[in-house]
N, C-alpha and C positions, 0 to 999 in steps of 0.2 A: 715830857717829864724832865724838870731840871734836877738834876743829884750836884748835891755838896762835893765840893772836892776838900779832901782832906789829907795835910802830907805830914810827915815827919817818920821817925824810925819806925819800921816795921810797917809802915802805913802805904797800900799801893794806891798811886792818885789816879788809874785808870778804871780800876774793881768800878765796876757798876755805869762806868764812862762807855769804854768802848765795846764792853764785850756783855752780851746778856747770853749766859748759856740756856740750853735747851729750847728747842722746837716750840712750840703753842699746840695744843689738840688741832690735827687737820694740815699741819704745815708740812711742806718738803720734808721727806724722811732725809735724805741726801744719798740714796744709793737704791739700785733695782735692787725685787727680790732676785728675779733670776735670771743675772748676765750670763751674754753668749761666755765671753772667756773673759778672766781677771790679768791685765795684763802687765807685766811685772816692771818695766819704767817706762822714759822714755827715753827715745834711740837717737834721732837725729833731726834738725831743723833742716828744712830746702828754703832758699834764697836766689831770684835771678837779678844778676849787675854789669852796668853795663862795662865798667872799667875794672879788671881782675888783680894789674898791680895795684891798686889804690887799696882794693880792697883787703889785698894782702898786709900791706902796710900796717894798714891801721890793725888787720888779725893780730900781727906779733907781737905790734905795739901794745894792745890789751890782754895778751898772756897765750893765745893759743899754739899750737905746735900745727905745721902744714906738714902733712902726709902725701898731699899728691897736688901738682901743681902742672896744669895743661893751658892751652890755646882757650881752652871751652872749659875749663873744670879747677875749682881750686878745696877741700877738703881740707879740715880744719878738727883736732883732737885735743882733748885734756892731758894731763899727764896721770890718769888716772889708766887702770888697766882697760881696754875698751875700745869700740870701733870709730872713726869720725863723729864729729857730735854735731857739728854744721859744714853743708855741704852746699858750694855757693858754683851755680852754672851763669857760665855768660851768656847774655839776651841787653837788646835797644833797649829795656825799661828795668827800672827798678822794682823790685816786686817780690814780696813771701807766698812761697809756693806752698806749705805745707809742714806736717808734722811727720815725721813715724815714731811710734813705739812701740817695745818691747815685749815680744811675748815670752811666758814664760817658757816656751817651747815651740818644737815645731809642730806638734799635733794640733796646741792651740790656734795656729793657723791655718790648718784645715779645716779644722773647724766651724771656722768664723767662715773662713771662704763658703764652705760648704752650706752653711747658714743663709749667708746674705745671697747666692750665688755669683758669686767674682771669683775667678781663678787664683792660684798658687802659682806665682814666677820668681824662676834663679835670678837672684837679684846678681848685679854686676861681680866682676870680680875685687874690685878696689874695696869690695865692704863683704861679700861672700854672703851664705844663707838664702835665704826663702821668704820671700814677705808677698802677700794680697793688700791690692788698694780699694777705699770705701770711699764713698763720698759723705760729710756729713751734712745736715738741713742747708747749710748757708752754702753749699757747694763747693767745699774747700777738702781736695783728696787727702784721704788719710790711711799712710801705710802701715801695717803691721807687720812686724820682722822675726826673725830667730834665727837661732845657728851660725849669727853671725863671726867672720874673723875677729878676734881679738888679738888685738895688739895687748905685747906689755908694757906694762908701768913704765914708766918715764920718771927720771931724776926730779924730784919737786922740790918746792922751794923751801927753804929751812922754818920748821914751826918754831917760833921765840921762847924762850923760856922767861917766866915773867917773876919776879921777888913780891908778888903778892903776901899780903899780911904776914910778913915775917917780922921777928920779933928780931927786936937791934942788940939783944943780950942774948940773942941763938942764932947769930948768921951761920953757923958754921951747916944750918939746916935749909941755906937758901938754892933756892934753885940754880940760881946763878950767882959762882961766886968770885972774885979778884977776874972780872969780868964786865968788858960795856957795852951796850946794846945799839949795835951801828946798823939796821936794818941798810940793803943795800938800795939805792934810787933805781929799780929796773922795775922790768914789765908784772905783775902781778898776773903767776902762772894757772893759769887755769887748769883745774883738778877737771873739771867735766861740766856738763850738762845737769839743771837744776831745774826750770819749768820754762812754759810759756806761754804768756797771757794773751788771747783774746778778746776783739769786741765783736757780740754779734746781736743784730736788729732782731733776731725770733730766738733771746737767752735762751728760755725756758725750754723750749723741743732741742735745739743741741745742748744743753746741758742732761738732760735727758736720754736723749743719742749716745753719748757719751759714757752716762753710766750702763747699760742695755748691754752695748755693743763689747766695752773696755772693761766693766768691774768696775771701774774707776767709784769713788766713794768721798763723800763731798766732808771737810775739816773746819771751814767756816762759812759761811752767809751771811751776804751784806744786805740790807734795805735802805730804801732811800728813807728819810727820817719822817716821820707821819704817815706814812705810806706802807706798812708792813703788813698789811690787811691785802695787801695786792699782791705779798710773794716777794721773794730776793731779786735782787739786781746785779747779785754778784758771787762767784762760788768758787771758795779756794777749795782745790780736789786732787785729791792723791791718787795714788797705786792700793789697793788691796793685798796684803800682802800675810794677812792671817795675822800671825802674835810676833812676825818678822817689822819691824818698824819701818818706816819711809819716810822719804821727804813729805812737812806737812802742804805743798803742794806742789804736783808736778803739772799740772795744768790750771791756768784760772779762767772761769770765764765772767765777760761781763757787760751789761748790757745795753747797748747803744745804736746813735741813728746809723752805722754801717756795719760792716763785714770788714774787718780788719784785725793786721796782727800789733800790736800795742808794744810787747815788748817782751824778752829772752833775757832769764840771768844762769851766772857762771859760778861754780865754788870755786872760791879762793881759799886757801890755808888759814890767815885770819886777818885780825885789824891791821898788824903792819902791813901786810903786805896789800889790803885793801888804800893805808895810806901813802908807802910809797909809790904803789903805779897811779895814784892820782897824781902825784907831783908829774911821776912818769908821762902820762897823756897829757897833763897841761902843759910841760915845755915841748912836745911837741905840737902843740897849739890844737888838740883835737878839741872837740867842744862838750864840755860840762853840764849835763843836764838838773842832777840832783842829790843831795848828800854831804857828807858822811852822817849815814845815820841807823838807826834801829829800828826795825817795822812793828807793828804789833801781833797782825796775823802772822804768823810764821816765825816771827824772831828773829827775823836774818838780820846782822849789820850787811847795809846796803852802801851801793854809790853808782849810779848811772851815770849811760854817754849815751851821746849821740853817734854813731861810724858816720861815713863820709858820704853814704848815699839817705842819710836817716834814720834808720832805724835806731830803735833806742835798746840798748843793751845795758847788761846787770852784772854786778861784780859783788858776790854777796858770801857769807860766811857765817857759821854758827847757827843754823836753821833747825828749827824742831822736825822731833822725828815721833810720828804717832802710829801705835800700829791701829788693829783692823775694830777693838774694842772700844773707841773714842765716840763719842756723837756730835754731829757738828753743831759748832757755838755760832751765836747770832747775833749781832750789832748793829748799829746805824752808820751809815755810810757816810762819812766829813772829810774832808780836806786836813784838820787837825788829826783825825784819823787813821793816818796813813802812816804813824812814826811815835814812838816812842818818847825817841831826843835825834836831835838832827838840826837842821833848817829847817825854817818851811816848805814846804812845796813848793814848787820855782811851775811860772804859769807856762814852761816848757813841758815839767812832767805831765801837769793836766793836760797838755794839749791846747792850750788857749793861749797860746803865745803867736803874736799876731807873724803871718807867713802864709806860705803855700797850704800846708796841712791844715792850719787852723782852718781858713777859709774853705777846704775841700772836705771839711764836716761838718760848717756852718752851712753848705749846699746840702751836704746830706741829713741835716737834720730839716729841712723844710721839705725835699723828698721824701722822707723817712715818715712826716705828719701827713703826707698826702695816701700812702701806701698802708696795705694790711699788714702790721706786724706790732709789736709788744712795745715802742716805742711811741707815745702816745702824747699829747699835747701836755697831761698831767705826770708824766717820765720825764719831761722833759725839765717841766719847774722841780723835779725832784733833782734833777743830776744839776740844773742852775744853783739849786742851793746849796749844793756838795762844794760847788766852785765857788761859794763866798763864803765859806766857813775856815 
């Protein structure tokens, strides 16, 4: 179906573009009726690499705070009140190890233990508490925590005050006033942990897993475009959290020829500070993947990188927060899609930017057509088309 776009005052030119609210009769509810435990965020990212100062580097340089720094171990925090938020072991290869998140307790952890049958272990001391580990469909451990040590708040970076619509016959009412606005050139500090995205070949059973297991409860759904007859492709999904509001997604999942992790983003304070640690990591020469820009699902103002061994990481601010009465919205999946106002999509963030990685999902998508899973010959001209739109 083509819809008119129509702009000017008052007039939103996405209404009816990207976003179709409500389900169809028979479609994905986006949440179990009845989860083991509803778990209250998420805690921390695992990462194994091979080179630990490198990887430090580039952490400061994009705003984190190092907590513990070993031969084998480097721990990495927001300045937000809270325990590590990624936790990076040295190992020969490059590699995302996993998720934990938050329970809202420690009962809820026995729980689930008790559930699944996997034990309850004291988790280390550098992070304190009790968490059980779960495997999910694609084989990827996921732990469950509480009780952890909190650290406090850390000194954050100055929120701007901005002279928005102020009138030039009542400055005396301005935010800022006999005052100029010299944002400083440094690293853009990172407040905490915000989600992280997923690609897995059988979406549907771990997106499902996920809600079962987590509470977790889905905010939007993507479809490939003519293809909605066949179910979503992709699920941004929160925390349950009752009439207490959350990030509108702390996990996303989404669906493709492998088992991989796609990409982690970070709160920053807001656009200046998103733009000047962009100046920040380009004169250090790190590499630029995508942005500055505005998403639609979730509203963040965005800007990714690439760190030093690859992964692509998120520096994002301004994120909607929905609580538990919302129903997820549902849209078609484009490339145009993915943003607001920005750049376009750089054939980095797709993943089609010609390298190592490209080529090592270009094998897996011909493995992927040979193998039983949800990724399917007609998946495939649907995620094609996403990448020429």
């Amino acid at each position: 179906m083509t819809t008119e776009i129509t702009t000017g005052p008052g007039v939103d030119g996405h209404q009816n573009i990207h976003v179709d609210q409500g389900a169809l009769p028979g479609e994905h509810p986006g949440r179990a009726k009845n989860p083991i435990i509803k778990a209250h965020d998420i805690a921390w990212l695992e990462f194994q690499k091979p080179d630990l100062v490198k990887a430090q580097a580039f952490a400061e340089a994009f705003g984190f705070t190092v907590t513990l720094r070993t031969a084998e171990e480097l721990h990495l925090r927001g300045t937000a009140a809270g325990s590590p938020c990624v936790l990076i072991r040295k190992g020969a290869h490059t590699k995302y190890l996993g998720a934990a998140f938050l329970a809202a307790d420690g009962g809820d952890v026995m729980r689930l233990a008790e559930t699944t049958g996997r034990r309850v272990d004291r988790l280390p001391d550098t992070v304190g508490g009790i968490g059980t580990t779960l495997t999910d469909p694609s084989g990827q451990p996921v732990r469950i925590v509480a009780d952890l040590d909190v650290g406090p708040e850390l000194p954050g970076q100055r929120v701007h005050d901005y002279n928005f619509a102020v009138r030039h016959t009542a400055t005396t009412d301005a935010p800022r006033l006999n005052a100029t606005q010299r944002p400083p050139r440094e690293p853009a500090l990172v407040e905490r942990l915000g989600h992280v995205v997923l690609q897995r070949a059988r979406y549907l059973e771990n997106l499902d897993w996920y809600l079962e297991h987590l509470g977790l409860i889905v905010s939007d759904f993507l479809y490939y475009d003519g293809q909605r007859q066949r179910g979503p492709v992709m699920s941004f999904i929160r925390c349950d959290r009752g009439a207490t509001p959350s990030d509108h997604h702390t996990l996303a999942l989404a669906l493709g020829p492998s088992d991989r992790y796609v990409h982690s983003a970070y709160q920053v304070c807001d656009l200046d500070a998103i733009g000047a640690g962009n100046r920040y990591l380009t004169e250090r020469g790190y590499k630029h993947s995508w942005g500055i820009g505005r998403h639609i699902q979730g509203s963040q103002l965005f800007d990714y990188w690439r760190d030093p061994d690859g992964f692509l990481v998120e520096h994002f601010s301004d994120g909607d927060l929905f609580d538990s009465s919302l129903q997820p919205g549902w849209a078609p999946m484009t490339a145009t899609g993915l943003a607001q106002w920005g750049p376009p999509a750089t054939t980095d963030f797709l993943g089609i930017a010609p390298g190592r990685a490209s080529l090592q999902e270009l094998r897996s998508i011909f493995s992927s057509l040979r193998t039983d899973n949800e990724f399917d010959s007609e998946r495939l001209r649907g995620l094609l088309k996403v990448a020429s739109t």
